[in-house]
C-alpha positions in Angstrom: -93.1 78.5 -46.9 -95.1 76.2 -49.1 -93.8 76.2 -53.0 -97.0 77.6 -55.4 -98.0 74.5 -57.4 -100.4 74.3 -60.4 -104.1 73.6 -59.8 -104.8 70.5 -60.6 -107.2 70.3 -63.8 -109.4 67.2 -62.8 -112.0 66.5 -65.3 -114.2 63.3 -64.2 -114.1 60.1 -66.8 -117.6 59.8 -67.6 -118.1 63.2 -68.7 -115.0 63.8 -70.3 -115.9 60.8 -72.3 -119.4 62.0 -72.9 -118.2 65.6 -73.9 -115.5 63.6 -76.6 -118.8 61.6 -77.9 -120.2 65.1 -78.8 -117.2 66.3 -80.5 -117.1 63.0 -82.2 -120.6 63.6 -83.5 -119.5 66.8 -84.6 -117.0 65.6 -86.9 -119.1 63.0 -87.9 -121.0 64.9 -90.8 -117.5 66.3 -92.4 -116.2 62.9 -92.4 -119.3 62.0 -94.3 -118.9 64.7 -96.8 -115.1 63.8 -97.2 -116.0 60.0 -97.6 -118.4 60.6 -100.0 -116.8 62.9 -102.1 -113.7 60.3 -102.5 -115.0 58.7 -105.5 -114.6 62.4 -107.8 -111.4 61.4 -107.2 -110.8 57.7 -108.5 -110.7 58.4 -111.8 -107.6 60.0 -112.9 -105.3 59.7 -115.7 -107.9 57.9 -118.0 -108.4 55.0 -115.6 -112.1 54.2 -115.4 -113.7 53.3 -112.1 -116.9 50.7 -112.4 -120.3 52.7 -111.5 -120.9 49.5 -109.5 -118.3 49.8 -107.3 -118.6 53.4 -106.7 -122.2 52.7 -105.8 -121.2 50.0 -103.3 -119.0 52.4 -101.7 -121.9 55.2 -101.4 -123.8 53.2 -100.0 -121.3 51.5 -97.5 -120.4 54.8 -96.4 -123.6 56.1 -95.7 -125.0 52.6 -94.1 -122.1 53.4 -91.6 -122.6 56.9 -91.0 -125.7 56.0 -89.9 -124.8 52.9 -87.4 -122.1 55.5 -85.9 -124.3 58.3 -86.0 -126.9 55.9 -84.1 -124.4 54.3 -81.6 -122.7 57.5 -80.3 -126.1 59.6 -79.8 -127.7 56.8 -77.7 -124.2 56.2 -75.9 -125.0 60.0 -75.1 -128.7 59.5 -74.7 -127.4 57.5 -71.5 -125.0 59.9 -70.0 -127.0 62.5 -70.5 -127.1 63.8 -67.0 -123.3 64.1 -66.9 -123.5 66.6 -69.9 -126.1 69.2 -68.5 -126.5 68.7 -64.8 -128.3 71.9 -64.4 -130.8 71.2 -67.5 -131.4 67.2 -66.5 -132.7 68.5 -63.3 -135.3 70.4 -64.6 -136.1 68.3 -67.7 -139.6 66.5 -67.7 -139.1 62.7 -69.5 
């Protein structure tokens, strides 16, 4: 008599990685809202916080949000088939 083992859960590499990528680009836009609300919070207890470097930070933030934003939906763009086999067969490019 055999003893009952688990099934194994085998997920292949590229698409788990692919499917993580989404999820990443999910998070991405509450990390952006979190990021760029930071500077309400600088200010406390009288200190004063230069418009300059708040601005520098805006904009760092958002330059960056972008080049991830970019860099994760055309690392996706390229695994495409891995996400939606049954779609990427009958897509038209």
């Amino acid at each position: 008599m055999k003893p009952v083992t688990e099934p194994k859960l085998f997920v292949e590499p590229r698409n788990y990685r692919a499917r993580r990528m989404v999820d990443g680009l999910r998070v991405l836009p509450m990390a952006g809202v979190f990021l760029i609300a930071m500077p309400l919070f600088w200010g406390g207890s009288g200190d004063s916080v230069k418009s300059s470097a708040v601005m520098l930070f805006l904009f760092g933030v958002w330059i960056v949000l972008i080049l991830l934003n970019f860099l994760m939906t055309r690392r996706i763009g390229k695994e495409r088939d891995w996400l939606d086999p049954i779609n990427s067969e009958t897509s038209v490019d």
